[in-house]
C-alpha positions as a printed Julia matrix, in Angstrom:
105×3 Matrix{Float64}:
 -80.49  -64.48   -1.0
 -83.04  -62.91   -3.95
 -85.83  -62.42   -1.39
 -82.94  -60.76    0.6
 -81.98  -58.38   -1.67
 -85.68  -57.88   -2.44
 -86.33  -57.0     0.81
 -83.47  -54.39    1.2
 -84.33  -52.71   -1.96
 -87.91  -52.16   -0.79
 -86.54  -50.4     2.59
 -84.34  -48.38    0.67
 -87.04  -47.43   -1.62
 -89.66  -46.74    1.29
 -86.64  -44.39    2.88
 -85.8   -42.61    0.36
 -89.2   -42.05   -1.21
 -90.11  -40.7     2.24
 -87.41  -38.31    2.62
 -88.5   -34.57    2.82
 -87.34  -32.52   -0.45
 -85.65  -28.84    0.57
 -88.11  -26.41    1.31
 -89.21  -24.04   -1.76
 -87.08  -20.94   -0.5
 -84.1   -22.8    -0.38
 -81.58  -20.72   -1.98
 -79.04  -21.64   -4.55
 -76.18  -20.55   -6.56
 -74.22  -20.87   -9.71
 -70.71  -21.29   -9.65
 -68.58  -20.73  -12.88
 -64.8   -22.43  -13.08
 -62.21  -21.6   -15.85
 -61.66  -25.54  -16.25
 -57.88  -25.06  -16.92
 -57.86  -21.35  -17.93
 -54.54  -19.95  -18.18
 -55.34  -16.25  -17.0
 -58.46  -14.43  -15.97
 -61.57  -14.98  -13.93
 -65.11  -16.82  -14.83
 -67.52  -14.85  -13.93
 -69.19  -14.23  -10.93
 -72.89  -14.54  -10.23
 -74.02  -13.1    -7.3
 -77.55  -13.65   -7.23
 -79.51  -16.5    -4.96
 -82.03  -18.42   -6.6
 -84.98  -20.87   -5.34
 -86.04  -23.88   -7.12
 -88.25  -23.29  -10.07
 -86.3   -19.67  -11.05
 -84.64  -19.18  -14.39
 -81.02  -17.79  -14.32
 -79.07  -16.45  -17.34
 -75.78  -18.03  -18.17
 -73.07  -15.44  -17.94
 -70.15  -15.32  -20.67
 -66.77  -16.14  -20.41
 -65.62  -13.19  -18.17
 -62.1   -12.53  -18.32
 -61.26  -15.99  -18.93
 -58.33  -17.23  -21.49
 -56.39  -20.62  -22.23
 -53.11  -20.39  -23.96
 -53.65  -21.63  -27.46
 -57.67  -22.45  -27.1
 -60.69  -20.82  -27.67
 -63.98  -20.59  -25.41
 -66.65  -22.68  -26.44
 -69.39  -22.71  -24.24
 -70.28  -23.92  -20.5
 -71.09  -27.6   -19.31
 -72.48  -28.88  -16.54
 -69.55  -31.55  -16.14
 -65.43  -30.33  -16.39
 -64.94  -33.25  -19.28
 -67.97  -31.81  -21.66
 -70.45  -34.61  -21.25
 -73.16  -32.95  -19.17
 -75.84  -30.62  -20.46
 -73.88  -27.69  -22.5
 -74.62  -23.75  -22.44
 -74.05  -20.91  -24.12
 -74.23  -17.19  -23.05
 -77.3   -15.9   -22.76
 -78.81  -19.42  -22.09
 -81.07  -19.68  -19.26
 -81.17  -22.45  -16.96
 -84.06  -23.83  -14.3
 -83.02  -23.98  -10.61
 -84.48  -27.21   -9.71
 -83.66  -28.1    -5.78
 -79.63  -28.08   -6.36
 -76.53  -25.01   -6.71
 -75.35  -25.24   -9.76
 -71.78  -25.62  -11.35
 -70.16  -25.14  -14.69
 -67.2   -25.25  -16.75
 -65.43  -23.54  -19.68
 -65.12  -26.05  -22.16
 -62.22  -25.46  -24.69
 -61.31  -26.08  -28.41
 -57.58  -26.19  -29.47
């Protein structure tokens, strides 16, 4: 069963090792969410980037949540990804990018 499971793990390896990343003009985007805002819009970026481009993080927008204040962005809706503020600038790296409001009572 080991040299199984050996075996399997080494074809998965070879396949995905031999996969093909996206080509370098690939365009991507970042998408802001209000993560439970009560009124408002995140902001919007409209700009396409490739891998290896730096993109400024936008502010809050028009964004509000009843009783909580703006804190920054994160990468993951419950605040345990990588964290931004406005005016940070992130690296494109071969994915679109999403983030969320994070909010302090």
């Amino acid at each position: 069963m080991k040299k199984l499971t050996f075996i399997s793990l080494l074809i998965l390896a070879f396949i995905l090792l031999s996969c093909d990343s996206p080509p370098e003009d690939t365009l991507y985007s970042i998408t802001y969410h209000g993560n439970g805002n009560t009124y408002g819009y995140p902001p919007n970026d409209p700009n396409e980037y490739t891998t290896g481009m730096e993109a400024v993080v936008l502010d809050k927008g028009t964004l509000i949540k009843t009783g909580n204040t703006f804190l920054h962005w994160n990468t993951r809706s419950d605040g345990t990804g990588s964290s931004y503020s406005s005016g940070d600038t992130i690296t494109i790296n071969y994915t679109n990018i999403f983030l969320y409001a994070i909010w302090v009572e």
